[in-house]
C-alpha positions as CSV (number, residue, x, y, z in Angstrom):
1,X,-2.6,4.2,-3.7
2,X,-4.8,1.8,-2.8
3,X,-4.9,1.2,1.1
4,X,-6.9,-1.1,3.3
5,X,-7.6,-1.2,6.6
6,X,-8.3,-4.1,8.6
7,X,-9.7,-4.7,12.0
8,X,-8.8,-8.9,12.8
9,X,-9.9,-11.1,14.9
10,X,-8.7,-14.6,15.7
11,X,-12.3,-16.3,15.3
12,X,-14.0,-14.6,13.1
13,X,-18.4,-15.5,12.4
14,X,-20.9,-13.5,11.5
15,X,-21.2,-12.1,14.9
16,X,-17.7,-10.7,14.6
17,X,-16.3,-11.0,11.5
18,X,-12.9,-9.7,10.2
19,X,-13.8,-6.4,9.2
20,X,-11.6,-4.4,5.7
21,X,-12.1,-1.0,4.9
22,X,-11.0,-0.3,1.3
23,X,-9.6,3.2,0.9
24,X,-8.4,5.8,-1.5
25,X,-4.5,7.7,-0.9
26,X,-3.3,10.3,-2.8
27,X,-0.8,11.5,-0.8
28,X,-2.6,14.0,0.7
29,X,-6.0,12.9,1.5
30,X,-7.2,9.3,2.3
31,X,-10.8,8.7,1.2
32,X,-13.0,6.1,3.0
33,X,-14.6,3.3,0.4
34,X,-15.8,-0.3,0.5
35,X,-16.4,-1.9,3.6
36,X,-16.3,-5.7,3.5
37,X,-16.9,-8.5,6.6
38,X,-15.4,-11.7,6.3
39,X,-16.7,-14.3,8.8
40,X,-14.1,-16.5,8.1
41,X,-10.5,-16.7,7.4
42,X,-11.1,-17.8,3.9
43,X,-11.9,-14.3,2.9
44,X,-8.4,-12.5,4.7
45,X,-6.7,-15.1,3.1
46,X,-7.8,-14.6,-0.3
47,X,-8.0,-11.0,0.1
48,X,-4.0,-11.1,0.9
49,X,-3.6,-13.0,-3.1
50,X,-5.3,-9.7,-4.7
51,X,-2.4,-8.4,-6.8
52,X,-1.0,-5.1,-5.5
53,X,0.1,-2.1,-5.3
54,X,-1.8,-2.0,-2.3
55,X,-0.7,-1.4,1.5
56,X,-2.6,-2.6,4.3
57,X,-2.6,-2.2,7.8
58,X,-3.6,-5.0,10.3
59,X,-5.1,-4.7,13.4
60,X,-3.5,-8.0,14.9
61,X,0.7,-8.6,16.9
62,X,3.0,-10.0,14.2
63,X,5.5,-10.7,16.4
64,X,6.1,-11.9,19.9
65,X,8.7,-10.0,22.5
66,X,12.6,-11.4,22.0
67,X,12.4,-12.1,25.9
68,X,9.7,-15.2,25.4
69,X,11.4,-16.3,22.3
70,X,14.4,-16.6,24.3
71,X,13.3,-17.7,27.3
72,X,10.9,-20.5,25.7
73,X,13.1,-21.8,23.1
74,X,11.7,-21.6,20.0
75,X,13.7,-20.4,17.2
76,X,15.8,-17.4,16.6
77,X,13.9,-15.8,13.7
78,X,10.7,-14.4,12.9
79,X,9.7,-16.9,9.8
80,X,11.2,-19.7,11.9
81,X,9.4,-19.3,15.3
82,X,6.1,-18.1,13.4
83,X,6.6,-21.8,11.1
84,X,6.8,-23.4,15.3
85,X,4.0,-21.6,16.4
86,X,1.6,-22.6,13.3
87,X,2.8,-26.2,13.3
88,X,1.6,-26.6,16.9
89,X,-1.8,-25.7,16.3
90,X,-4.1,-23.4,18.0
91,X,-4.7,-26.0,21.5
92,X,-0.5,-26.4,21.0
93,X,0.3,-23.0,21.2
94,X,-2.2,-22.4,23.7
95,X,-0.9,-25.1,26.0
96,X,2.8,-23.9,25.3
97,X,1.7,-20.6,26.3
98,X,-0.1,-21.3,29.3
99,X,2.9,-23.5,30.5
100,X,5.4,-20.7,30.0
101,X,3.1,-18.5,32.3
102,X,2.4,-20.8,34.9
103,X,5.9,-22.0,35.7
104,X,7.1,-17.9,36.0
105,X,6.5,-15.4,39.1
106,X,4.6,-12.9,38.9
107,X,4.8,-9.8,36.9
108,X,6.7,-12.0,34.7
109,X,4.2,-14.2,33.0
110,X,3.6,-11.7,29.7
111,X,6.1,-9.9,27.9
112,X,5.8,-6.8,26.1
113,X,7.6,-5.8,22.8
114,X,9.4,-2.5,22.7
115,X,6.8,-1.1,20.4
116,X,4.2,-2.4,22.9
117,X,5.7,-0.5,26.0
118,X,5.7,2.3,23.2
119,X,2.1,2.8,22.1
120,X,0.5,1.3,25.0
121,X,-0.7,-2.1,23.7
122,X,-0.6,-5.3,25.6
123,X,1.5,-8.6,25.6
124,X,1.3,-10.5,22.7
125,X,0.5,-13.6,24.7
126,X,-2.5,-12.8,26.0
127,X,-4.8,-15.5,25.3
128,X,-7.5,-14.3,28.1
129,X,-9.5,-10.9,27.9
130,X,-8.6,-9.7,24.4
131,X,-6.8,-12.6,23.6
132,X,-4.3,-10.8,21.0
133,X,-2.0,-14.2,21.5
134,X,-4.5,-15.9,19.5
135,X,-4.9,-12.9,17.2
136,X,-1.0,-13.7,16.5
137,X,-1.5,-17.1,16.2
138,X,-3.7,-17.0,13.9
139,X,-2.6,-13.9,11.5
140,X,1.1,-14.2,11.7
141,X,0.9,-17.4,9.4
142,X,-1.2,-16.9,7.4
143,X,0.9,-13.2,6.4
144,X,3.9,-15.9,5.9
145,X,1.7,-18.1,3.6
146,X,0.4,-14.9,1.6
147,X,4.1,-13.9,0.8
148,X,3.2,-10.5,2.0
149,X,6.3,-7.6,2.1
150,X,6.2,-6.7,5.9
151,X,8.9,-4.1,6.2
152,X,11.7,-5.4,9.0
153,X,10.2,-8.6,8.9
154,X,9.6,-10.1,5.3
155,X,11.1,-9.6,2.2
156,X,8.1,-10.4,-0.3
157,X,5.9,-9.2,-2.6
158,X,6.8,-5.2,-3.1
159,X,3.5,-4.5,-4.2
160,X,1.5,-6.1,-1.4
161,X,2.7,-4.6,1.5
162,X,1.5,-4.9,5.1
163,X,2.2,-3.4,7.9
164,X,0.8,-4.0,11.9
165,X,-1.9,-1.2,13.2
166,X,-3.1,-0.7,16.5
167,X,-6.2,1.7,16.6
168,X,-5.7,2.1,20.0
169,X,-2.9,4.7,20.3
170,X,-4.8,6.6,17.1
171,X,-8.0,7.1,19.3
172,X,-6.6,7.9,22.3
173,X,-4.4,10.8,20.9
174,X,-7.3,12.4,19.9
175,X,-10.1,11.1,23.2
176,X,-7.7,10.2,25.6
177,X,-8.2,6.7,27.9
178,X,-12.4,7.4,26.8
179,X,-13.6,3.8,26.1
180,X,-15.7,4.0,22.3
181,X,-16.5,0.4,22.0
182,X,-17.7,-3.0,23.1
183,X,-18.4,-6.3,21.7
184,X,-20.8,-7.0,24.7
185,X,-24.7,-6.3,24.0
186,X,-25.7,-5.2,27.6
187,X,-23.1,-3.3,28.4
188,X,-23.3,-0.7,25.1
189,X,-24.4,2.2,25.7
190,X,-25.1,6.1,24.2
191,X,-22.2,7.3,25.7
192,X,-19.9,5.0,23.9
193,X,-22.4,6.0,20.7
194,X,-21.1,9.4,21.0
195,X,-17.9,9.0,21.8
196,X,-17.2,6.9,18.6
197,X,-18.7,10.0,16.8
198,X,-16.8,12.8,18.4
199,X,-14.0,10.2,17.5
200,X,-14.5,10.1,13.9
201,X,-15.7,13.7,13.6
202,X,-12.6,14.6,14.8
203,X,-11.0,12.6,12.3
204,X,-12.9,14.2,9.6
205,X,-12.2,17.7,10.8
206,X,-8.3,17.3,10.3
207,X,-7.4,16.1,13.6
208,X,-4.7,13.6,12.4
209,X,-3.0,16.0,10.3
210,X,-1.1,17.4,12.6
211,X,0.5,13.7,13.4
212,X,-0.1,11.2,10.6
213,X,0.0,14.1,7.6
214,X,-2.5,13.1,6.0
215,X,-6.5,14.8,5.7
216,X,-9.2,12.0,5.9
217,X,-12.6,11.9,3.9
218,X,-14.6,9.2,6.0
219,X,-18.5,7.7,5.5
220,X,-20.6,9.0,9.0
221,X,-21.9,5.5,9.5
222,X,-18.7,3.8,10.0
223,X,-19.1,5.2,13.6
224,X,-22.2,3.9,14.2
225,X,-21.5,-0.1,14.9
226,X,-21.2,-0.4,18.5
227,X,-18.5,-3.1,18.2
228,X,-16.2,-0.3,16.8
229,X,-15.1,-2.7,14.3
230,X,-15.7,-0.1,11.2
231,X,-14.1,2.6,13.0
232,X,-11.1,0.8,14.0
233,X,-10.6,-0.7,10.2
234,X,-10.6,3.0,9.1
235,X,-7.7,3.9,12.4
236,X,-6.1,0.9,10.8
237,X,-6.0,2.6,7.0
238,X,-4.6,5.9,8.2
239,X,-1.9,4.3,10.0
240,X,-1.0,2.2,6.7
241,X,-1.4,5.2,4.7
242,X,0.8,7.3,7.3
243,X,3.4,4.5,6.8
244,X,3.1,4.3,3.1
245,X,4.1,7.9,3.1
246,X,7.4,7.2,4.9
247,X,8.4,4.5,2.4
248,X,11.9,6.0,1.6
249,X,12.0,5.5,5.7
250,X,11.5,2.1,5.6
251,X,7.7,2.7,6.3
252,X,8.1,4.4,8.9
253,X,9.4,1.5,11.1
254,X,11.6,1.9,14.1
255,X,15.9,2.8,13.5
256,X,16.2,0.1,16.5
257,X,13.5,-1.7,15.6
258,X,14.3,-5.4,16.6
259,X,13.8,-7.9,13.6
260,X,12.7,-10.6,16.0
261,X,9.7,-8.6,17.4
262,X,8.2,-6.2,14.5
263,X,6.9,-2.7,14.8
264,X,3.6,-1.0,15.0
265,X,3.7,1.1,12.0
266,X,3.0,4.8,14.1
267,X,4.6,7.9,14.7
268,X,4.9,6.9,18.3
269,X,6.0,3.5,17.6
């Protein structure tokens, strides 16, 4: 099976493109391949057209929490509040996001979906720090346009198949809260070099098998950007491949998982 990893982002340049690792799955052992950088959304978008079977998992929130769809008024299902959301553009939805937060007390500005509280990730409106909002904003459509199968979500094309990763609760099962990255210049340093290789050594040496079921054959240098990107699109391919295995499980998604919010596709999830 073919599976691809991909670490998004919600502006993507040559700085910080979007970054797809192509990989290998044969049920056993998921092999580490082509690595391609898209520094614009031209190249996702095209890439979501190539004809399947393939399964890929996304580094980006498809869904926002049922409490801010409710409490904002948009919509009552995912292809109708995503179709809102892109037709109010990205300074729309920023607004509309920023005027949800500012009219609310505090600790109640940015709601978590159940598979956020779950693996640890933050509110999908974000738009400040890791602005994953935007991330959403940007990717959510574009998976509608592609007529993408996203299991709990969308019913579309059974052969291109997509499902939501989040790198984050794959690395720290294996390093704990240890940061491994950063997108900053000044502030990367040999430590974080060597974390990102004990991370992905770990990886090689079987330590997702216990978890994800699945051994991992994986190219040394994809630890060596200091951005993490590379490492993070290949934690996005073995959480696809992990969900690909639980197809007959409806890959791996949630019993209670709520079709207005989505699921990270992880054990833990």
């Amino acid at each position: 099976m073919k599976v691809y990893g991909i670490d998004f982002t919600s502006r993507p340049s040559r700085r910080k493109p979007i970054t797809c690792l192509e990989c290998r799955f044969d049920g056993v052992r998921l092999t580490s391949g082509e690595l391609t950088e898209w520094r614009d959304f031209e190249g996702f978008e095209t890439a979501l057209q190539r004809p399947g079977p393939w399964i890929a998992g996304i580094d980006c929130p498809f869904g926002q929490s049922r409490t801010f769809i409710e409490n904002i008024g948009w919509p009552g299902t995912w292809a109708s509040y995503v179709d809102h959301a892109a037709a109010l553009g990205r300074d729309g939805f920023r607004t509309a996001l920023d005027g949800y937060r500012a009219a609310r007390l505090p600790g109640d500005k940015e709601h978590r979906r159940a598979t956020d509280r779950a693996t640890g990730a933050i509110s999908p409106q974000k738009l400040y720090g890791t602005p994953v909002g935007l991330m959403f904003f940007e990717g959510a459509p574009r998976l509608r346009k592609a007529g993408v199968r996203i299991p709990g979500l969308q019913d579309g094309d059974p052969e291109r198949i997509v499902v939501e990763a989040y790198p984050g609760v794959l690395a720290r099962r294996l390093i704990g809260k240890q940061g491994y990255k950063q997108d900053t210049r000044s502030k990367q340093t040999a430590q974080l070099d060597e974390t990102r290789k004990r991370l992905l050594d770990l990886i090689r040496a079987g330590a997702t098998q216990p978890v994800y079921g699945l051994k991992v054959e994986a190219d040394p240098s994809l630890a060596e950007a200091p951005s993490g990107d590379r490492l993070d699109a290949l934690l996005c391919a073995i959480q696809a491949a992990w969900a690909w295995t639980q197809r007959e499980k409806g890959f791996g998604m949630p019993d209670a998982m709520d079709c207005l919010e989505g699921a990270i596709a992880d054990p833990i999830g």
